[in-house]
TIRO-2110 file (N, C-alpha, C; in Angstrom, 1 decimal):
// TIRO-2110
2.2, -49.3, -8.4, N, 1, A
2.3, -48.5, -9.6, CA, 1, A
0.9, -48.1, -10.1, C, 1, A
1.0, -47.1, -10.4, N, 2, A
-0.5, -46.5, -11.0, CA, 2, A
-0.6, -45.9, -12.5, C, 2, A
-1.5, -46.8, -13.4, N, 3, A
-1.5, -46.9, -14.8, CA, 3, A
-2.5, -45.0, -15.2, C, 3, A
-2.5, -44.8, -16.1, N, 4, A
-2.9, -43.5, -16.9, CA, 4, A
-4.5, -43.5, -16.3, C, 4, A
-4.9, -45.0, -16.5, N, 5, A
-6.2, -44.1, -16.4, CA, 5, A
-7.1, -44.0, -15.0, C, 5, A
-6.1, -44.2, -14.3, N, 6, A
-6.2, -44.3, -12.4, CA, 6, A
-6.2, -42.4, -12.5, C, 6, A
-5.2, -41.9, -12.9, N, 7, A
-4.7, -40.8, -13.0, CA, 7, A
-5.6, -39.6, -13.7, C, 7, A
-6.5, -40.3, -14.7, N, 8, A
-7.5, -39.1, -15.0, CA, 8, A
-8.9, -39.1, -14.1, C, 8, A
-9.2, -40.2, -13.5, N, 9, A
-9.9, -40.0, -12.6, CA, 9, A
-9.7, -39.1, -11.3, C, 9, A
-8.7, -38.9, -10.6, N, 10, A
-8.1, -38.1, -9.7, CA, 10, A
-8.3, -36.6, -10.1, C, 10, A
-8.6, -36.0, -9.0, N, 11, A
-7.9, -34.4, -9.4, CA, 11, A
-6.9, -33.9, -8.9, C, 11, A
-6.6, -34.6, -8.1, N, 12, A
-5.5, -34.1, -7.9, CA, 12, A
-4.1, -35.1, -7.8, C, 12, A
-3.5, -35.5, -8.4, N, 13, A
-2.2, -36.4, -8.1, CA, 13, A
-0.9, -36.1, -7.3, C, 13, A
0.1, -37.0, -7.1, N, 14, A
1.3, -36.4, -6.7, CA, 14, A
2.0, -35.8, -7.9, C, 14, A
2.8, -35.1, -7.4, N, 15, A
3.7, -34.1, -8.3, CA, 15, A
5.3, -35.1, -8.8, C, 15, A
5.2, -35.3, -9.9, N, 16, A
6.6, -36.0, -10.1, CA, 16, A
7.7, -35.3, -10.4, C, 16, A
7.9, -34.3, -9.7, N, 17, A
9.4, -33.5, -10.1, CA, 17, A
9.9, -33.6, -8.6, C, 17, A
9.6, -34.6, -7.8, N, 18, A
10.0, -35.8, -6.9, CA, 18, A
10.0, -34.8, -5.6, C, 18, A
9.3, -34.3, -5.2, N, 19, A
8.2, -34.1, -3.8, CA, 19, A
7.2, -34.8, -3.8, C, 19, A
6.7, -35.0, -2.7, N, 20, A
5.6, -35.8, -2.5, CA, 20, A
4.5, -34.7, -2.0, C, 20, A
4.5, -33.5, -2.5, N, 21, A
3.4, -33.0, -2.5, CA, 21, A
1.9, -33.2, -3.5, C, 21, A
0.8, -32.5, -3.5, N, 22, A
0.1, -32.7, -4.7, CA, 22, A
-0.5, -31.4, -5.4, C, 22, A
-0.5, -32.0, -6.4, N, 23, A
-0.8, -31.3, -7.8, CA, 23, A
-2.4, -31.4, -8.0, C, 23, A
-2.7, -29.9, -9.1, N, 24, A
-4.2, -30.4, -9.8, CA, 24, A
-3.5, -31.3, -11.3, C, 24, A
-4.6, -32.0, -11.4, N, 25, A
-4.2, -33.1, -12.3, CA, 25, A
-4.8, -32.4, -13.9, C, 25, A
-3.9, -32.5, -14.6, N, 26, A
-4.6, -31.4, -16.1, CA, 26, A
-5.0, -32.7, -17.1, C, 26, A
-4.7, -34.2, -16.8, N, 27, A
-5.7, -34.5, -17.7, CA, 27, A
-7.1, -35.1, -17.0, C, 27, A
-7.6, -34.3, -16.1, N, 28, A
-8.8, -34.7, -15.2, CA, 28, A
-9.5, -33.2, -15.6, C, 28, A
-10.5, -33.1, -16.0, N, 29, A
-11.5, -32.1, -16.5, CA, 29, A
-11.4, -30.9, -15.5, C, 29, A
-11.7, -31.7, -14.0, N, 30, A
-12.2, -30.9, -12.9, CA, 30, A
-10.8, -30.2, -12.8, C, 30, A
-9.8, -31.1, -12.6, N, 31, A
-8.2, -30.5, -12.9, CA, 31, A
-7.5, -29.5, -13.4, C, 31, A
-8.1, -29.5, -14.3, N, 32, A
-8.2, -28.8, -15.6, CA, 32, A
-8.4, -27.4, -15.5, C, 32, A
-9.8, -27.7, -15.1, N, 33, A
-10.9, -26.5, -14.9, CA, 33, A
-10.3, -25.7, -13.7, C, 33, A
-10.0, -26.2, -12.5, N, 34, A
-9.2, -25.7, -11.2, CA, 34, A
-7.7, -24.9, -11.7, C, 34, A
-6.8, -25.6, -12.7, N, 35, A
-5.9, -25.0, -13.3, CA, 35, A
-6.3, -23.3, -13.9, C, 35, A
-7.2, -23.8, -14.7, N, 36, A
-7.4, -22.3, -15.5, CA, 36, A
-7.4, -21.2, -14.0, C, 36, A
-9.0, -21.7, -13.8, N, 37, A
-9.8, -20.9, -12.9, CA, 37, A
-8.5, -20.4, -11.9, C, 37, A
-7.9, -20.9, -11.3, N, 38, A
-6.6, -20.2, -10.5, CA, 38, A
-5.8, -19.3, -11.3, C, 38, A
-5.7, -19.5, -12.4, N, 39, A
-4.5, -18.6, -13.5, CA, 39, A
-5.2, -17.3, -13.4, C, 39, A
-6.8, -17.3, -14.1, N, 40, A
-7.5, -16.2, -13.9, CA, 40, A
-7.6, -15.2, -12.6, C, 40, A
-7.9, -16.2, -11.5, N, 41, A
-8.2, -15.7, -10.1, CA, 41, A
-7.0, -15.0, -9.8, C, 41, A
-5.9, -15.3, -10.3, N, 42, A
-4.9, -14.4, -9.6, CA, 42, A
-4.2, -13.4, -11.0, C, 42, A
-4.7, -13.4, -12.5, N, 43, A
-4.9, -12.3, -12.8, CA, 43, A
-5.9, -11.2, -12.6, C, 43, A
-6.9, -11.9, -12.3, N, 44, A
-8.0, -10.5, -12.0, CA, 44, A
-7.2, -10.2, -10.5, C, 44, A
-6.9, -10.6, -9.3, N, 45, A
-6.4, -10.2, -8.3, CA, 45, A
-5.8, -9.2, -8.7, C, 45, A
-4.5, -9.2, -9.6, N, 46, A
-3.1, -8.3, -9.9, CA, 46, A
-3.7, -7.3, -10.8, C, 46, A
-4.7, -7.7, -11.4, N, 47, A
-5.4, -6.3, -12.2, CA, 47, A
-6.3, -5.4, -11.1, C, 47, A
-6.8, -6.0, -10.5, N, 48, A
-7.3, -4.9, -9.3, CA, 48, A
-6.2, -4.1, -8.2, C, 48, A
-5.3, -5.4, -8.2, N, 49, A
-4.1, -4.2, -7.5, CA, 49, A
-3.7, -3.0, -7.9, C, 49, A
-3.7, -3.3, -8.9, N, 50, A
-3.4, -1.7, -9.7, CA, 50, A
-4.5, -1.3, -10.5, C, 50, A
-5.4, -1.1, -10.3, N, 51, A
-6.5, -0.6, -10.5, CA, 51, A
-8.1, -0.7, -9.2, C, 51, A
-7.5, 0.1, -8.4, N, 52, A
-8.2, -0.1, -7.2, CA, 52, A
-9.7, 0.2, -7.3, C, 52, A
-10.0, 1.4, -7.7, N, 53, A
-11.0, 2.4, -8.1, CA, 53, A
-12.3, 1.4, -9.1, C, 53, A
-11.8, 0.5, -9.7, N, 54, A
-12.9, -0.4, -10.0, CA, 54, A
-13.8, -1.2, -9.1, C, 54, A
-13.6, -1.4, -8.1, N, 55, A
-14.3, -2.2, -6.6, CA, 55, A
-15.4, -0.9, -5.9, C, 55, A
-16.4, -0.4, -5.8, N, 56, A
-17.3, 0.5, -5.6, CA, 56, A
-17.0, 1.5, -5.5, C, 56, A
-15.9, 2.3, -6.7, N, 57, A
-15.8, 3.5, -6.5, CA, 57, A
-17.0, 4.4, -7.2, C, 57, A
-17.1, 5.1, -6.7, N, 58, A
-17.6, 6.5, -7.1, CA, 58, A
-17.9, 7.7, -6.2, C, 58, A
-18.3, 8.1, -7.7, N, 59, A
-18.0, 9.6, -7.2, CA, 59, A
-19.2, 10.4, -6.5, C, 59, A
-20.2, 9.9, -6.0, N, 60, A
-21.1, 10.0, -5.2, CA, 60, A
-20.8, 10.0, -3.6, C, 60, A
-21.5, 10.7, -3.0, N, 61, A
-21.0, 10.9, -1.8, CA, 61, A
-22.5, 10.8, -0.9, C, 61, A
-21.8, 10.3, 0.7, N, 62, A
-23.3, 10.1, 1.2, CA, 62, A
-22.8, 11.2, 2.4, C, 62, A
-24.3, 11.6, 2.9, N, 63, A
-24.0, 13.2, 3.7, CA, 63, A
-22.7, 12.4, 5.2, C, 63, A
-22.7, 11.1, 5.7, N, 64, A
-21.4, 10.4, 6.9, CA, 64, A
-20.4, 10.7, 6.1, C, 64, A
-20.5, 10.0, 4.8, N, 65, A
-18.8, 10.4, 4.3, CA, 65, A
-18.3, 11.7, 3.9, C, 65, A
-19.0, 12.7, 3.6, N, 66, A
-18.6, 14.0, 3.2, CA, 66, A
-18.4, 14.3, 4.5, C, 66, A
-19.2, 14.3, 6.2, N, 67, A
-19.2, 14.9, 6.9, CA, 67, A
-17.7, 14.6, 7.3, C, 67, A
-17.3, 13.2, 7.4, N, 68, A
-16.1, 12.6, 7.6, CA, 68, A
-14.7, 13.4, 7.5, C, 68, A
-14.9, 13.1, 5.3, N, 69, A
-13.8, 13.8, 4.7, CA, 69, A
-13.5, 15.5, 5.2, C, 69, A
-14.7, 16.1, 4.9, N, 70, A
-14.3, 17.1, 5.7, CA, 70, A
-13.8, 17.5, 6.6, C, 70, A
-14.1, 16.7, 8.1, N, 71, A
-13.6, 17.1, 9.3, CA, 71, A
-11.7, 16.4, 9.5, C, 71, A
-11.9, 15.4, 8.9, N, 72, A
-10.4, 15.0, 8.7, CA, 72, A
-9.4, 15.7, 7.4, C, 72, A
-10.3, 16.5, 6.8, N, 73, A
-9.2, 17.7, 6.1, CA, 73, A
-9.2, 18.7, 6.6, C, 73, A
-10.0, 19.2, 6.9, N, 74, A
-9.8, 20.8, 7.9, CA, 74, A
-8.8, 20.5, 8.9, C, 74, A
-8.8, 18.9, 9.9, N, 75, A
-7.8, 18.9, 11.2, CA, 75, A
-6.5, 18.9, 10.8, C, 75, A
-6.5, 18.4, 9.4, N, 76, A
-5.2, 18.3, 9.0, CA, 76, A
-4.9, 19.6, 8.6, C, 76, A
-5.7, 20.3, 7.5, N, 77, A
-5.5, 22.0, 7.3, CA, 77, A
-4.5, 22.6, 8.4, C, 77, A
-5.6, 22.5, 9.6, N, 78, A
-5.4, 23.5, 10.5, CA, 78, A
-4.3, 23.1, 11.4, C, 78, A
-3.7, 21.9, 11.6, N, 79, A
-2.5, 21.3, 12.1, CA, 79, A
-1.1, 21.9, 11.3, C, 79, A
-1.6, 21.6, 10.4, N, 80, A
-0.2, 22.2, 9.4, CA, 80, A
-0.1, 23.2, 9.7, C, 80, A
-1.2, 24.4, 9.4, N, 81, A
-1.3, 26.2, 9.3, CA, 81, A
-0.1, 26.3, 8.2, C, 81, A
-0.3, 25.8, 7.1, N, 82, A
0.6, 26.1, 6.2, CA, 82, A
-0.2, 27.3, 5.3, C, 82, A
-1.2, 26.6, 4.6, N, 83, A
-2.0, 27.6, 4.1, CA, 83, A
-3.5, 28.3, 4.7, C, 83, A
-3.5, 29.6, 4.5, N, 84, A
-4.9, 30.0, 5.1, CA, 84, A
-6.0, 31.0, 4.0, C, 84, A
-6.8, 31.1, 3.9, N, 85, A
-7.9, 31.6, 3.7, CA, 85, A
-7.2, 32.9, 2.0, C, 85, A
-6.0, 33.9, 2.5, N, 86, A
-5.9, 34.7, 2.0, CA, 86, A
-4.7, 33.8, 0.9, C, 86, A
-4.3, 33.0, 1.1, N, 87, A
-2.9, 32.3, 0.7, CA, 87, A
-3.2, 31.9, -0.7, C, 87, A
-2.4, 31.2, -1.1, N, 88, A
-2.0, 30.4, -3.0, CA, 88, A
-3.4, 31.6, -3.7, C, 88, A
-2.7, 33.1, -3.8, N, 89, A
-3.0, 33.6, -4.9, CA, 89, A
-4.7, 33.0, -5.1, C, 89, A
-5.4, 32.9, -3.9, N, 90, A
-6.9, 33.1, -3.8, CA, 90, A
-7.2, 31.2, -4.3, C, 90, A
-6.7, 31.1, -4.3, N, 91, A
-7.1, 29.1, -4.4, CA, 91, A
-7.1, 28.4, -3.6, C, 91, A
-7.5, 29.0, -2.0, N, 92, A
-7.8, 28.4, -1.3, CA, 92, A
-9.1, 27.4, -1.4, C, 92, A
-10.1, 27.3, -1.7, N, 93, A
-10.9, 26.7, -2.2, CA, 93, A
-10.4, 25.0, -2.9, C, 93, A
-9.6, 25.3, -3.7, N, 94, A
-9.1, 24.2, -4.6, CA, 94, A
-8.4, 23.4, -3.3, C, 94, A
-7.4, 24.2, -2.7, N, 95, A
-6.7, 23.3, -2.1, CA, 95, A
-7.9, 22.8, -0.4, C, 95, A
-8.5, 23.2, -0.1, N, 96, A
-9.7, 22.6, 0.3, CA, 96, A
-10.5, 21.1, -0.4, C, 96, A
-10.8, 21.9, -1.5, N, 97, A
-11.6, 20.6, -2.4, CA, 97, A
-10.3, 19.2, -2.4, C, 97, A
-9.0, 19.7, -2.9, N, 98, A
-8.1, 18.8, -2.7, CA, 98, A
-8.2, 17.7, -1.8, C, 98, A
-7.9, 18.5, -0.4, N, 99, A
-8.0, 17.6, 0.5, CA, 99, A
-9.1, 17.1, 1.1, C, 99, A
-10.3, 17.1, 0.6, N, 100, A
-11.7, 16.5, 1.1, CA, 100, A
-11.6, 15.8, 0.6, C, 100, A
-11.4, 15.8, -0.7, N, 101, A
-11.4, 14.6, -2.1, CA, 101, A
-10.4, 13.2, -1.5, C, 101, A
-9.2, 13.9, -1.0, N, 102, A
-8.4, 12.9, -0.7, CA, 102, A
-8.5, 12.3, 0.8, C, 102, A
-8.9, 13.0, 1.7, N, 103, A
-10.0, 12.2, 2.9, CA, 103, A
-10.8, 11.6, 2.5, C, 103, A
-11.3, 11.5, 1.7, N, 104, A
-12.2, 10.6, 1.4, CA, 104, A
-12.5, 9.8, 0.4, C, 104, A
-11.2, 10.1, 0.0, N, 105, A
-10.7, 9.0, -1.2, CA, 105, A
-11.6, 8.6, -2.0, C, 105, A
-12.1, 9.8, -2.9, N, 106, A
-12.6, 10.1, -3.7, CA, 106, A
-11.8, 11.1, -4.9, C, 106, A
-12.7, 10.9, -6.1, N, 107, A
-12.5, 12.2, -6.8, CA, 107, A
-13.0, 13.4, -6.4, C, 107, A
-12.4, 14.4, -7.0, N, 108, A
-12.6, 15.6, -7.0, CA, 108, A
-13.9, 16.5, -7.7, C, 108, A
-13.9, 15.3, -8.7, N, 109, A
-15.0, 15.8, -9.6, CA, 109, A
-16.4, 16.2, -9.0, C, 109, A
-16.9, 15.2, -8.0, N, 110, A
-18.1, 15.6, -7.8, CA, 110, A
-18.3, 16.3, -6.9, C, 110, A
-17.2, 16.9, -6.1, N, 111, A
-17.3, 17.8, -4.9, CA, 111, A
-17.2, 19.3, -5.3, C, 111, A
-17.6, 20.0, -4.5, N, 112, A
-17.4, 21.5, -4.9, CA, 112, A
-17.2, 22.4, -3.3, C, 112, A
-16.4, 23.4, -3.3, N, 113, A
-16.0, 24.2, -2.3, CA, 113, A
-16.6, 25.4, -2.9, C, 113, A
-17.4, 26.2, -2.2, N, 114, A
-17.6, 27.7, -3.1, CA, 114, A
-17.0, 28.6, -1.9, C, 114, A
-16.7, 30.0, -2.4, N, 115, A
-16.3, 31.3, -1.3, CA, 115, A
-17.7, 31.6, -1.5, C, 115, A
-18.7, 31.4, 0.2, N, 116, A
-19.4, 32.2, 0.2, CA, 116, A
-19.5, 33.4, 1.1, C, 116, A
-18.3, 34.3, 1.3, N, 117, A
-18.2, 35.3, 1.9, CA, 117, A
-17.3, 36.0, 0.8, C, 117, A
-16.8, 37.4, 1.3, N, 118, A
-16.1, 38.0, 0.3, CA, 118, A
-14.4, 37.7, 0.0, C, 118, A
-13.8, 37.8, -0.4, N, 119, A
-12.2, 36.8, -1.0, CA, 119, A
-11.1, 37.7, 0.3, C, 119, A
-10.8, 37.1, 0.9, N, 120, A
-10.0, 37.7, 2.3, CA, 120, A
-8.5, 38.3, 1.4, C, 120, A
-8.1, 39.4, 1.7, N, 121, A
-7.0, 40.0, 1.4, CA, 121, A
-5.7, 39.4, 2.3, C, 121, A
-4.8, 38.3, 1.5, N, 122, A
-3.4, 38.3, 2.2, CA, 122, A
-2.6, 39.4, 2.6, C, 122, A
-2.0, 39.0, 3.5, N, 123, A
-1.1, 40.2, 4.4, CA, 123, A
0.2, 39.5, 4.6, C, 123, A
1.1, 39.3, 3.3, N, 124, A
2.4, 38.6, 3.8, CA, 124, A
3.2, 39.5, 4.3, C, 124, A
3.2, 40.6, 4.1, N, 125, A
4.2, 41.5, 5.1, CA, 125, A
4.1, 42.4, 6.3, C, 125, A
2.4, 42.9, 6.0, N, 126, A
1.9, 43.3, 7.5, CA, 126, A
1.6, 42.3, 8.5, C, 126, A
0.8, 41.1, 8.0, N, 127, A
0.8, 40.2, 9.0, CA, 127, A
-0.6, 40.2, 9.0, C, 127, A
-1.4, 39.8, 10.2, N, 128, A
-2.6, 40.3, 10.5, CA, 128, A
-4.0, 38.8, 10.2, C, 128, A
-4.9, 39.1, 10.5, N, 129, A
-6.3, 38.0, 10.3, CA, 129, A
-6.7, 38.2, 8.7, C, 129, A
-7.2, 36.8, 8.7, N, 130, A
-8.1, 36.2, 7.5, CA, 130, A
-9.0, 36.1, 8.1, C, 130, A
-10.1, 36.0, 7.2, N, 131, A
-11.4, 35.0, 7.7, CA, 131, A
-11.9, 34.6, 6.3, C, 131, A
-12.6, 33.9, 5.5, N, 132, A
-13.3, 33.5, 5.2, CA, 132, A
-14.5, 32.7, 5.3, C, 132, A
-15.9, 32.3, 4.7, N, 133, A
-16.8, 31.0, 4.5, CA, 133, A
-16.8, 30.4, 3.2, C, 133, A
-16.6, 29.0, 3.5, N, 134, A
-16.9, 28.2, 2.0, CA, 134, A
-18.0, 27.1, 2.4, C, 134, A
-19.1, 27.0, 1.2, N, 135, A
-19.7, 26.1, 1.2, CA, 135, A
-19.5, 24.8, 0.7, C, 135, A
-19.7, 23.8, 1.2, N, 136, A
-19.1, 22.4, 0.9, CA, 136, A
-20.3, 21.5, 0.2, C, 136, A
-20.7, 21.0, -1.1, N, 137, A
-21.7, 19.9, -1.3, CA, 137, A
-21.1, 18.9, -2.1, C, 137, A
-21.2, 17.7, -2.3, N, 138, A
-21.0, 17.0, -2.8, CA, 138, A
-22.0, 16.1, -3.9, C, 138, A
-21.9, 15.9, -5.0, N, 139, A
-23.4, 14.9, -6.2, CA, 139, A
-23.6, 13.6, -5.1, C, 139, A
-24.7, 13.3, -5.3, N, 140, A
-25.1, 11.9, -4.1, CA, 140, A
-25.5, 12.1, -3.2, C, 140, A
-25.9, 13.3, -2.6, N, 141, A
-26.1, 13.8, -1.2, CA, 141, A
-26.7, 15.1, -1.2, C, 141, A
-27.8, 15.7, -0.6, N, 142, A
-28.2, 16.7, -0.1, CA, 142, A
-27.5, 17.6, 0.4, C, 142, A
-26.7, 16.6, 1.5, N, 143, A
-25.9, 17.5, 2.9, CA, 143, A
-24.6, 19.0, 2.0, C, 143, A
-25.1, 19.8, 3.0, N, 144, A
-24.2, 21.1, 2.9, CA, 144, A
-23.9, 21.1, 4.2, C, 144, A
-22.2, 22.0, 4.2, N, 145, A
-21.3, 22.3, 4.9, CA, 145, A
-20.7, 23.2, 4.5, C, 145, A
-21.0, 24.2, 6.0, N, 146, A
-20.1, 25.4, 5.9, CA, 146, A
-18.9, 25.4, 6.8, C, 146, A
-17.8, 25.9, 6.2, N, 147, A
-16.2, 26.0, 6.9, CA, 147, A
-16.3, 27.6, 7.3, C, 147, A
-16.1, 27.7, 8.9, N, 148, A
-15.6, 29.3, 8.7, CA, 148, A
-14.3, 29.0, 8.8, C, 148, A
-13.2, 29.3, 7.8, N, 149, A
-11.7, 29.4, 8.4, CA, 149, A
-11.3, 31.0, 8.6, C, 149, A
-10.5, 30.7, 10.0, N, 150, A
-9.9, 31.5, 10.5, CA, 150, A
-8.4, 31.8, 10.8, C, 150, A
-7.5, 32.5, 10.3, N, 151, A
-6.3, 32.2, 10.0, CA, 151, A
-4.9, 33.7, 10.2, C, 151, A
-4.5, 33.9, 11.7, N, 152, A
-3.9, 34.5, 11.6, CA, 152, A
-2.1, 34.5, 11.2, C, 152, A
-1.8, 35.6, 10.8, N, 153, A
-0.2, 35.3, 10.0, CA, 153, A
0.4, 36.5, 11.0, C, 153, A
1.9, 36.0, 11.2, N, 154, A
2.9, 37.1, 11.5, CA, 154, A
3.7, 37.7, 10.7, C, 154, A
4.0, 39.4, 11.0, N, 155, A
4.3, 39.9, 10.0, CA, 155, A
5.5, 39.2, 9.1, C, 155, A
5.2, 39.0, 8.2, N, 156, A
6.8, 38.6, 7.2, CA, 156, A
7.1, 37.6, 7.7, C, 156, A
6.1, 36.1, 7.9, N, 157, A
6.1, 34.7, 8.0, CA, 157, A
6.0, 34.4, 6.9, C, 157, A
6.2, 32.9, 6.7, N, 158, A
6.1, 32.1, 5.8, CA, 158, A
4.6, 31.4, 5.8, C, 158, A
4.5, 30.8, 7.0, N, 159, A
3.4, 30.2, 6.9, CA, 159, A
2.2, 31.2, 8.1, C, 159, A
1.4, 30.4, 8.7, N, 160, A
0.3, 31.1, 9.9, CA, 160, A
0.9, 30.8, 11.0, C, 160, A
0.2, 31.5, 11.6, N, 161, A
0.5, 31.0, 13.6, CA, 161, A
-0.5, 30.2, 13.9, C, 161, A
-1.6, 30.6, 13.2, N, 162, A
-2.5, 29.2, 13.2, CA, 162, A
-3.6, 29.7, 12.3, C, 162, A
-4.8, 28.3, 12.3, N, 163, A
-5.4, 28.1, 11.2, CA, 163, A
-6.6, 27.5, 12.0, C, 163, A
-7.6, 27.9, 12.4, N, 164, A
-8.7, 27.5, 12.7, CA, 164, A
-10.1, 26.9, 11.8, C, 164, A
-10.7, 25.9, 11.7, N, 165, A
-11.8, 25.8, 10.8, CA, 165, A
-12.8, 25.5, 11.5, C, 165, A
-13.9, 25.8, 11.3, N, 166, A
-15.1, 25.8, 12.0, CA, 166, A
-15.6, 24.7, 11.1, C, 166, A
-16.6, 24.0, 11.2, N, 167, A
-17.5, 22.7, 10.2, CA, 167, A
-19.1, 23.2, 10.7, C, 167, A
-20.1, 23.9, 10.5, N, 168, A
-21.1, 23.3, 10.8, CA, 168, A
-22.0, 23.1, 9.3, C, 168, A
-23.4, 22.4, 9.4, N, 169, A
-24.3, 21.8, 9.1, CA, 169, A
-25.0, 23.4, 8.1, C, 169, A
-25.4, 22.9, 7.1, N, 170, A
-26.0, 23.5, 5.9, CA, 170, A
-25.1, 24.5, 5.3, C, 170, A
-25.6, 24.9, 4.3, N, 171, A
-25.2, 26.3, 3.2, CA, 171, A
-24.8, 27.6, 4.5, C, 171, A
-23.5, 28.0, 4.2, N, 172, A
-23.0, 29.1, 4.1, CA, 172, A
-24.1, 30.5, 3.8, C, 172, A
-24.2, 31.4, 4.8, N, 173, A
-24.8, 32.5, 4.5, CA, 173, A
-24.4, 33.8, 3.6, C, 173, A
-24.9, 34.1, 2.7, N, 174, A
-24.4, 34.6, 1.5, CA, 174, A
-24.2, 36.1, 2.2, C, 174, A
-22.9, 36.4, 2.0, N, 175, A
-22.7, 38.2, 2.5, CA, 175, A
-22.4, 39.1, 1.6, C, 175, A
END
């Protein structure tokens, strides 16, 4: 049998709700201190669960990861051929920025898409080619990227027959 003060020396004891497993012992300091510290440890865990974006996010971008996000949003872009160059009422741009942002699982804020060529006229019922250039930069980074998308539609389609995006290296040539 083992008296009280066997018990504060210990940190850990058996558990008397009659397993023979073991316990941290809460009238033992270090016990104690192990108790809290775990309570905490697994609320800061459950607060980061749902608040992911606190663990190195930002909105800075380095010229690998913009190159990244980009090339894994244009393949997806151009796989779908849902939308192209002349489509959503000239917001092609946005929904670009959208999807880089979200390749690379970032905000949107510090990215920017510009039209640097002239705004491509849709053709939903003649049908016919797009082209556009956008320039791609991101805050954090030097690196520029130009998109040429290429995007032809059949007459009185819903979506394209396809959607091509070009990626290369610096600023877009102003036309």
């Amino acid at each position: 049998m083992t008296n009280s003060s066997d018990d504060a020396d210990r940190v850990f004891v058996r558990s008397k709700w009659g397993t023979s497993r073991y316990v941290y012992n809460p009238h033992n300091p270090i016990g104690r201190a192990l108790i809290v510290g775990s309570l905490l440890f697994a609320a800061g865990g459950m607060y980061l669960l749902y608040h992911p974006g606190l663990l190195g996010s930002s909105d800075d971008w380095d010229g690998t990861d913009l190159r990244n996000a980009v090339t894994t949003a244009t393949t997806e872009l151009s796989r779908e051929a849902q939308f192209g160059p002349g489509s959503a009422a000239g917001l092609y741009d946005g929904i670009l920025r959208g999807r880089i942002a979200e390749a690379g699982r970032r905000s949107e804020d510090g990215l920017t898409v510009a039209l640097a060529s002239d705004r491509p006229e849709s053709a939903p019922y003649d049908g016919g080619a797009e082209q556009a250039d956008y320039t791609v930069t991101a805050e954090g980074t030097d690196t520029a990227l130009c998109l040429n998308v290429y995007a032809m539609k059949a007459k009185r389609a819903m979506g394209y027959d396809f959607v091509s995006i070009s990626v290369d290296d610096g600023a877009c040539p102003a036309s």
